[in-house]
C-alpha positions, -999 to +999 in steps of 0.1 A: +204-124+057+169-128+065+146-121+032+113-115+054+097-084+049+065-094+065+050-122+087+016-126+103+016-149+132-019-161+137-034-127+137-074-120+145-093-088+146-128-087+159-151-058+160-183-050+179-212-044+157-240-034+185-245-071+203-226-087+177-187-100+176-174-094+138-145-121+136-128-103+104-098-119+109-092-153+122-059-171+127-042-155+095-006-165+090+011-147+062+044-145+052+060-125+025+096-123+012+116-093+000+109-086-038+076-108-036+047-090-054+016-105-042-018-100-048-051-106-021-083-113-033-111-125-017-151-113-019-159-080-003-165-081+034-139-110+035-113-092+052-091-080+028-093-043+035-085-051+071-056-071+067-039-044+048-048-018+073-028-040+101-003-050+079+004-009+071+000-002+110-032+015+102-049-007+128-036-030+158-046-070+159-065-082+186-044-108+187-012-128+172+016-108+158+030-086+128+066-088+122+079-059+098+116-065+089+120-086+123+099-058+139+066-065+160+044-035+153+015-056+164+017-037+202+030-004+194+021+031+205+009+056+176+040+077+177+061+044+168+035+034+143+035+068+124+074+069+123+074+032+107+047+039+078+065+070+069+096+054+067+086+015+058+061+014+041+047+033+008+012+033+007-015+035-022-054+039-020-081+032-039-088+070-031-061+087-041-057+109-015-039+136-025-042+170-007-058+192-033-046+226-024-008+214-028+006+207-064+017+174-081+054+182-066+040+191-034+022+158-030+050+140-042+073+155-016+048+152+016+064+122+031+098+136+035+083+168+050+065+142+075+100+132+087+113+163+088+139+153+058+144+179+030+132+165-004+159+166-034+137+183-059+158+162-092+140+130-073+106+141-076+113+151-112+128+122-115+096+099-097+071+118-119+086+107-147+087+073-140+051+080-135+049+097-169+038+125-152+072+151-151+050+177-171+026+183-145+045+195-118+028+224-104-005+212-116-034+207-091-051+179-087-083+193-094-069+196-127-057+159-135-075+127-145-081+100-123-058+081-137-031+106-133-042+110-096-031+076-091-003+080-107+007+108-087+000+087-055+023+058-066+050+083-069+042+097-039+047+057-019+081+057-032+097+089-023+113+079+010+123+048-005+101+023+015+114-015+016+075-022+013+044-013-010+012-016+002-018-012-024-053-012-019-078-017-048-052+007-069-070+005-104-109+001-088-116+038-098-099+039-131-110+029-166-090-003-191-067+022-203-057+043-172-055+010-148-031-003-172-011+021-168-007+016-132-004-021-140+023-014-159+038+009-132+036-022-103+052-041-133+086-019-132+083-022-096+087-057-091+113-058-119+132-036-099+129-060-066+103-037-047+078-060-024+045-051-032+012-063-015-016-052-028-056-057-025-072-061-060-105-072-078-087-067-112-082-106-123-050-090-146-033-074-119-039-107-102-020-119-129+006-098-134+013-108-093+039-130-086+020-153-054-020-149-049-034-149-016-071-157-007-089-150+018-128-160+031-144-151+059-115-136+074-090-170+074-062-165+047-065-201+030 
């Protein structure tokens, strides 16, 4: 059985920035096994944000290749691309993201509702409590802490189950103790054999990863 859950075969990105060619990725070759949690760091502007945003299907390569479970995604159409992140791929921003007129549950569930796919209601009890979060079900978001927001989004990745977890900056708008929570959260993750990828400054998140990745000036050293 092939334990791949991503590869990056010599992948670049290059913008236009008026005159100017933006190389902000160059020749990045990744490759990262089922269960892995690994952690990209690298100084802002480096490329980091953008590798993640390919990776997730977000954005297409100008070149090279993204293989997702044996699957190029690198080439295809939107429709294909928002059928593989609903169902793939669990995704967590820096952001939060969560739609503020819908309640805690109703966030939680928005995935499956994506897909068409009814939502057992015990499993986003059951989520939110993982999250520590079960008492706020039909709570707003206007009316939980940041951290709580996060925690509602990390719940939210894991709903349909995705093989992968993609992360970016997940703890850059929380305080010590609410970003360990999360830390802690990624923790039980990986224990439980989820692959996570995820973009941090947080030098104990780093640490809590199982394989660092740098990148500089968009090559993945």
């Amino acid at each position: 059985m092939n334990n791949t859950v991503l590869k990056l075969n010599d992948v670049c990105k290059n913008y236009q920035r008026g005159s100017e060619t933006v190389h902000a990725l160059q020749n990045a070759n990744l490759s990262v096994e089922r269960g892995e949690f690994v952690a990209i760091v690298g100084h802002s502007g480096s490329g980091k944000t953008t590798l993640l945003n390919i990776v997730g299907g977000l954005d297409h390569p100008t070149s090279g290749s993204v293989l997702l479970s044996g699957q190029d995604i690198s080439r295809a159409d939107e429709k294909t691309l928002a059928k593989i992140r609903k169902q793939a791929i669990g995704f967590v921003f820096q952001q939060f993201f969560l739609i503020p007129t819908l309640t805690v549950k109703e966030n939680v569930a928005l995935p499956g509702l994506f897909l068409h796919q009814p939502v057992d209601d015990q499993k986003i009890v059951d989520l939110l409590k993982r999250v520590g979060l079960d008492h706020r079900l039909n709570h707003l978001p206007g009316q939980l802490s940041g951290g709580e927001m996060q925690r509602v989004a990390v719940a939210r990745s894991l709903i349909n189950d995705a093989p992968l977890i993609l992360a970016d900056e997940p703890t850059g708008n929380l305080d010590s103790r609410n970003a360990e929570g999360i830390m802690s959260i990624f923790d039980e993750l990986h224990r439980d054999g989820r692959t996570i990828v995820v973009v941090t400054h947080n030098a104990e998140l780093v640490e809590r990863s199982s394989r660092v990745v740098h990148i500089e000036d968009g090559r993945i050293k």
